[in-house]
N, C-alpha and C positions, 0 to 999 in steps of 0.2 A: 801103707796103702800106695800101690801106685798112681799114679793122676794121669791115665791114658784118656787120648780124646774120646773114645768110644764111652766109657764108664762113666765120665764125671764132669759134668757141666761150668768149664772154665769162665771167669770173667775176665772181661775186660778194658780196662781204663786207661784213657787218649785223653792227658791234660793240657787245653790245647790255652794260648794267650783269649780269647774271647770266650770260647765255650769247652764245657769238657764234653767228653762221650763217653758214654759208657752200654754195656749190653754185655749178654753169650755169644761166647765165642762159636762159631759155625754159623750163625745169622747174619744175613745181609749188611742189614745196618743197624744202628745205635738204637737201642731201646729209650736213651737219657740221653738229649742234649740239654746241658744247664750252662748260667754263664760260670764264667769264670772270677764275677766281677763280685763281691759279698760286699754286707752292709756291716754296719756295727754302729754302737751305743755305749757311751763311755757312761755311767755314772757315778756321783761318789759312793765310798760303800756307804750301806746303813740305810743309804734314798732306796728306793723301788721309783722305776721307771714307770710313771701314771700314765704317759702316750699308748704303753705297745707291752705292758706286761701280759703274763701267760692268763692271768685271771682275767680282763676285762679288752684283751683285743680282739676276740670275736664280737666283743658285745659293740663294740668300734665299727665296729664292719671289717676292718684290716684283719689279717691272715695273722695266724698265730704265730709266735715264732716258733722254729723249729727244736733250738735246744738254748738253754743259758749260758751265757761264757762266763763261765765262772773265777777265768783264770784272772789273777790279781795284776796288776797295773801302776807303777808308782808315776802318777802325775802331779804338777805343780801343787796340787792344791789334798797332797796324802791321797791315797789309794783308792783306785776305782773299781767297779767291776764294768769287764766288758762283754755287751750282750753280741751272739754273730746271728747275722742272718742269712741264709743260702740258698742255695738252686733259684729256682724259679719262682717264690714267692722270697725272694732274700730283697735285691735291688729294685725285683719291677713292680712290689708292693712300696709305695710312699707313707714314711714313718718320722714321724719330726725328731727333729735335731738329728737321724741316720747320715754318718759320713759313708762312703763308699770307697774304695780299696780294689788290688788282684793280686793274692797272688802269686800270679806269675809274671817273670820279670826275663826279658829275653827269651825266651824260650822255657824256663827253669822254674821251677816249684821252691820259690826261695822265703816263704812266709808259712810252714808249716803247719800251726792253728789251723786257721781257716781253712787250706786243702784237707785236713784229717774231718772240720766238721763236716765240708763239702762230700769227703768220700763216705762218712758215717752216713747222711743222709739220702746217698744215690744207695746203698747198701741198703739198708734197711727201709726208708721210705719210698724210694722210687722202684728201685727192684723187690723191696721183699723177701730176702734172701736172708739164710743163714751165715754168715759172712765164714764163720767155723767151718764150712762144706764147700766150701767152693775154691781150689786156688786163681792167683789173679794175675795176671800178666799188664802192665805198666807200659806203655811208649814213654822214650824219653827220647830228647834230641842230641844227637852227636856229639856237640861238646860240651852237655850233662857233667856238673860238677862233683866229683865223691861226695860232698857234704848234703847236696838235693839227694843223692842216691840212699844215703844213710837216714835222710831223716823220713822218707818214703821207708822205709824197710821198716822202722822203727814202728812210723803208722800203720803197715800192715800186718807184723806179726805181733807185735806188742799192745798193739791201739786195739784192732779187728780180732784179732788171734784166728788169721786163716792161715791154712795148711801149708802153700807153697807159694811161691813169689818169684817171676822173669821179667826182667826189664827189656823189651825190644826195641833196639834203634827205631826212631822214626820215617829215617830216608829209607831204611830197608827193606819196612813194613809195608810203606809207601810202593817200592818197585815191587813187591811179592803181590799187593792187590791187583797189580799191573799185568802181574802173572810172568814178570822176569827178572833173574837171578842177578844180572847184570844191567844197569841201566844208571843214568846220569838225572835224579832227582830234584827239579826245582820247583822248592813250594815257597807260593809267594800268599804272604797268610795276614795276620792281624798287625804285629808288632814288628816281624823283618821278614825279607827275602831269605831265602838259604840255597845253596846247592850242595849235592851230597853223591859224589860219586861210588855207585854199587858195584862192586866186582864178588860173582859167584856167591851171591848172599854179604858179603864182608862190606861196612862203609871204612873208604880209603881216608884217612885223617889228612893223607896231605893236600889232597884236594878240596875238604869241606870247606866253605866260602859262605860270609853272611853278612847281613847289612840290613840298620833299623831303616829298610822301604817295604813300606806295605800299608794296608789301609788305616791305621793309626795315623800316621803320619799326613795319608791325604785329609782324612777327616779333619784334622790341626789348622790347612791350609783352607780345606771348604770353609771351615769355622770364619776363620779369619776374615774370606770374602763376602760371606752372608752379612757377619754382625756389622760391617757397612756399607754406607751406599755403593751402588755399581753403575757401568753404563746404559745398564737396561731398567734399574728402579733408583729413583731416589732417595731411599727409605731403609733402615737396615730390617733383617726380620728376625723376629721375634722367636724361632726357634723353640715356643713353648712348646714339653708335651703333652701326650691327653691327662695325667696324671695333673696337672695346673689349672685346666680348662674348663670350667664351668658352663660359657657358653658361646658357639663361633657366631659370625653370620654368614649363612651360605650363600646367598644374592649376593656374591661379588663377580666382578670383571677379572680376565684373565689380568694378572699384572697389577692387580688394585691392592694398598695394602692392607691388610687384616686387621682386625677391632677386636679380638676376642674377649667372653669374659672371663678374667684369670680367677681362681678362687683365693681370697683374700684369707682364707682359716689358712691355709697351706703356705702359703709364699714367705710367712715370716717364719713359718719351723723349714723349710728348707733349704740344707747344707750345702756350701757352693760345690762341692763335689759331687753328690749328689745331683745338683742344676747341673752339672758340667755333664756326668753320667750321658744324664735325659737327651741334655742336647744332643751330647755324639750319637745318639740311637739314632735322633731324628734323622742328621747327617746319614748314618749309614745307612739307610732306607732310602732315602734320594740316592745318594751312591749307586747300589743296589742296583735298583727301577732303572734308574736314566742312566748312567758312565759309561762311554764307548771310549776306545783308542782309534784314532784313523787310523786304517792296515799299512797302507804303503808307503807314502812319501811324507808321512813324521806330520804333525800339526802345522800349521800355515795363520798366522793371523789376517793376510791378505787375501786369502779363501775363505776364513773362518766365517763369514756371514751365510757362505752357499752350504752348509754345513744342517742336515737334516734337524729340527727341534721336535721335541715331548715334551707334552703337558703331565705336568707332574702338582698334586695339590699335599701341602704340610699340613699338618694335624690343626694349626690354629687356622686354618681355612685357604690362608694367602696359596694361588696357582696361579701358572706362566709356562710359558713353552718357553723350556730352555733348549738352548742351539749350543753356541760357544762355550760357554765353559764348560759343558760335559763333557767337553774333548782335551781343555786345556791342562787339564790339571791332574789328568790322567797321563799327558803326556812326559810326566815327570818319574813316572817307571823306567821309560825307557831315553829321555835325555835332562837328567836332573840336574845339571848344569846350570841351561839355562830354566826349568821350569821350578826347581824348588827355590821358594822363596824363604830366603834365610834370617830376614826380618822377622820373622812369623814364627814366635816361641814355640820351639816342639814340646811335646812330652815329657814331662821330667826322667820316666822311665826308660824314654830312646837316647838322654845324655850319653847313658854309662857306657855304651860300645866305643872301645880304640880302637886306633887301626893299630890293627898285626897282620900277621902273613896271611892270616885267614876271617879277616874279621876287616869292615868297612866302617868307619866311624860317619857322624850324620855332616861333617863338614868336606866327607870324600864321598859323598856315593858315587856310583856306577852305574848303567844300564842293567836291569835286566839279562840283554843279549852278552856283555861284557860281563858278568859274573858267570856265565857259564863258561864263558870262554876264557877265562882266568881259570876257574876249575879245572878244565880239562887240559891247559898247560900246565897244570901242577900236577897232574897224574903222569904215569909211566906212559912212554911211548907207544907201546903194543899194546895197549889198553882203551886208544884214543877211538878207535874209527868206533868201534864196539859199543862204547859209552857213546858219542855221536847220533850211531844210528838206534838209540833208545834211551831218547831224551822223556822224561816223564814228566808235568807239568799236572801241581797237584794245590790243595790251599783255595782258599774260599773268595780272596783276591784277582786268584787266575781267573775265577768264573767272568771278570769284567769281558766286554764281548770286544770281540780284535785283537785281544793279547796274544793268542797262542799266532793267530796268520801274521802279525807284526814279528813278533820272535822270530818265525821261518825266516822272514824277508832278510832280517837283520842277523841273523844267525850267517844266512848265505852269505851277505856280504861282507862278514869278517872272517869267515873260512871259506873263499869260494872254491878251493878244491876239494871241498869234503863233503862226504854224502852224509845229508841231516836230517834224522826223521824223528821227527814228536808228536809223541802218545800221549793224549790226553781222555781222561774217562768222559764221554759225553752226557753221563748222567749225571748233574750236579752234584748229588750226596754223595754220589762215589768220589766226586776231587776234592769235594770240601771235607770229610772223612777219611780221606784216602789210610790212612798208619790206621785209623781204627778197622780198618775196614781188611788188609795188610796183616793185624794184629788177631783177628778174629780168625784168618784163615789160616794161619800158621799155629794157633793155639788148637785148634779142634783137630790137628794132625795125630795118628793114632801113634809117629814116631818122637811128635816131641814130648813125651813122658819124659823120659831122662833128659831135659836140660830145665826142671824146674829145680826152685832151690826149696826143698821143704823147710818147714819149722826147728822140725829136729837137727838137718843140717846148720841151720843158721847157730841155735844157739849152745852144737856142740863146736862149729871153728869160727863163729862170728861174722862179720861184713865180712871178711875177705875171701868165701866163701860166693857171696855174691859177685863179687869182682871178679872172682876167677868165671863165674858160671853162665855171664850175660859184659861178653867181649861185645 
């Protein structure tokens, strides 16, 4: 069969650090976005799970679970079975004793399981799809490891048994929804910054550049200044979400602290990872709503009071017009120096980046404006104005409002003889999408038939097959 875009309904799947997307290819945007983040449930063998089994979690009110993990476990105490939970009733259904997990780790699909249940259930439960009928096309990021690439294939043609299988660079897919061949990629996203220099369709390896900054990392530090007091409350806050809340009171004053009532069945089956989960949502919704960058002359504490506030209210009721720190803390995209506080435990999962030639660890970051601009001294010389004048700014982070006109300011003023132009999609889903969105338009091409790897290619010359076929 050949798998021309005209004939046969290609999918495609964007594993991204907080949500994945998935949809057909030739459609605008993602049919699925689910998180990235799954639940699970260890139990010993031989117990059945009485919270959240498949026989009486309806009768619970809670969402069923999706499939059993049946796979075996050797823990302290002899062998468990682990149950996963996914997509969208995985994490944001509340399930006692549920620890929570991703995943994804830098960028990379390095926990198998759970992504093959995750893709089983966007395949079959959220699409409805024959997964046999359809081949799939994969973004992955530039410095995708062989062993993520192999154990993806493995899921696909072995796990699914669909027909054909392309893995597409992310930076590339990213400049192709951009609608150019050539362009200078930064997507500033959940887990790290990246930039990914395009030439003629190709990402250039010597320029690819990354660093764990991005909204994981802010969230770490919001964290940090919520759970105590500040100079504007006395009081740390409560960061419960609706999932705890039994009941708020609404008659409060802006500024006044909240009383909510938590629900007492729930609070002692809930896993700190899980509480950890909830909180960071909360976080990233304040995020979200409220976070500006000053454009021009960089954050000022000696200004900072003339500094416009939004009223913003959390789930357990507490609201205030924040001013200053919705500028302060975002100021650390662009001078992390002095704004990230290194006191303030990050993520266990942003440890693992060292610095290499192309890689920033969390005790060196950089600007923003300064990773592109390392990127583009790493690339060939005749290659520079080109990438310059189509900079593309992509990632669900970038949406923060000021980022892109801050960049220009600060771009200028580290290359002021260069002409700098950056493209960015003005329509949200297009930059927070963007490689899915990149991957969809390049899969419905009636010429990309021949650069899929069929089934039958795979398992007459094996992975290397795929290596060769998705440079």
């Amino acid at each position: 069969m050949v798998y021309n875009g005209d004939e046969v309904s290609a999918l495609v799947v964007d594993f991204g650090s907080y949500t994945t997307r998935a949809g057909y290819a030739g459609e605008d945007c993602p049919r699925v976005v689910t998180p990235s983040f799954y639940g699970y449930i260890d139990t010993p063998e031989g117990e059945s799970s009485t919270t959240n089994g498949n026989a009486n979690a309806a009768a619970e009110g809670e969402d069923v679970v999706m499939e059993n993990g049946g796979e075996g476990a050797n823990g302290t105490s002899g062998k468990t079975t682990r149950k996963y939970f996914v997509g969208d009733d995985g994490v944001g259904v509340w399930r006692k004793g549920m620890e929570v997990d991703n995943f994804m780790q830098d960028g990379i699909v390095y926990d198998a399981e759970p992504a093959s249940r995750l893709l089983n259930h966007i395949l079959h439960d959220r699409l409805g799809v024959n997964p046999e009928e359809h081949p799939l096309m994969i973004t992955e990021p530039a410095w995708n490891t062989t062993k993520a690439r192999e154990q993806l294939t493995q899921m696909v043609f072995e796990g699914e048994k669909m027909p054909a299988l392309y893995f597409g660079s992310a930076g590339v897919l990213s400049a192709f929804a951009a609608g150019k061949p050539t362009a200078l990629v930064l997507d500033v996203g959940y887990t790290h910054s990246s930039v990914v220099p395009i030439v003629d369709g190709y990402a250039l390896r010597a320029g690819t550049m990354r660093q764990p900054l991005g909204s994981e990392l802010l969230i770490s530090q919001f964290h940090s200044h919520f759970i105590k007091p500040s100079s504007t409350r006395d009081f740390p806050l409560s960061l419960a979400s609706r999932h705890l809340i039994s009941k708020r009171d609404p008659q409060l004053n802006p500024g006044t602290k909240a009383n909510p009532v938590l629900r007492d069945d729930r609070m002692s089956g809930t896993t700190a990872s899980w509480k950890k989960w909830s909180e960071n949502g909360v976080i990233e919704n304040w995020k979200e709503a409220t976070t500006e960058i000053v454009n021009y002359k960089g954050f000022d504490f000696n200004t900072s009071k003339d500094l416009p506030q939004v009223l913003y209210e959390f789930p357990d009721g507490y609201h205030q017009y924040f001013g200053e720190e919705r500028y302060r803390f975002t100021e650390m995209l662009f001078d992390p120096k002095n704004y990230f506080n290194q006191s303030v435990e990050p993520p266990a999962n942003l440890r693992g980046i060292s610095n290499t030639d192309h890689s920033h660890s969390l005790k060196d970051l950089v600007s923003l404006s300064q990773l592109v601009h390392d990127s583009i001294m790493a690339c060939d010389v005749d290659v520079r104005a080109s990438l310059l004048q189509n900079i593309v700014v992509v990632g669900n982070t970038s949406l923060t409002r000021g980022l892109i006109e801050r960049l220009d300011v600060e771009l200028a003023a580290l290359m002021p003889s260069q002409k700098i132009k950056i493209h960015s999609p003005t329509i949200p889903f297009e930059r927070k999408y963007a490689s899915w969105v990149g991957g969809s338009v390049l899969a419905s091409l009636g010429t990309f038939h021949q650069l899929w790897v069929t089934k039958d290619e795979y398992e007459e010359h094996g992975i290397n097959i795929v290596h060769q076929r998705c440079k």
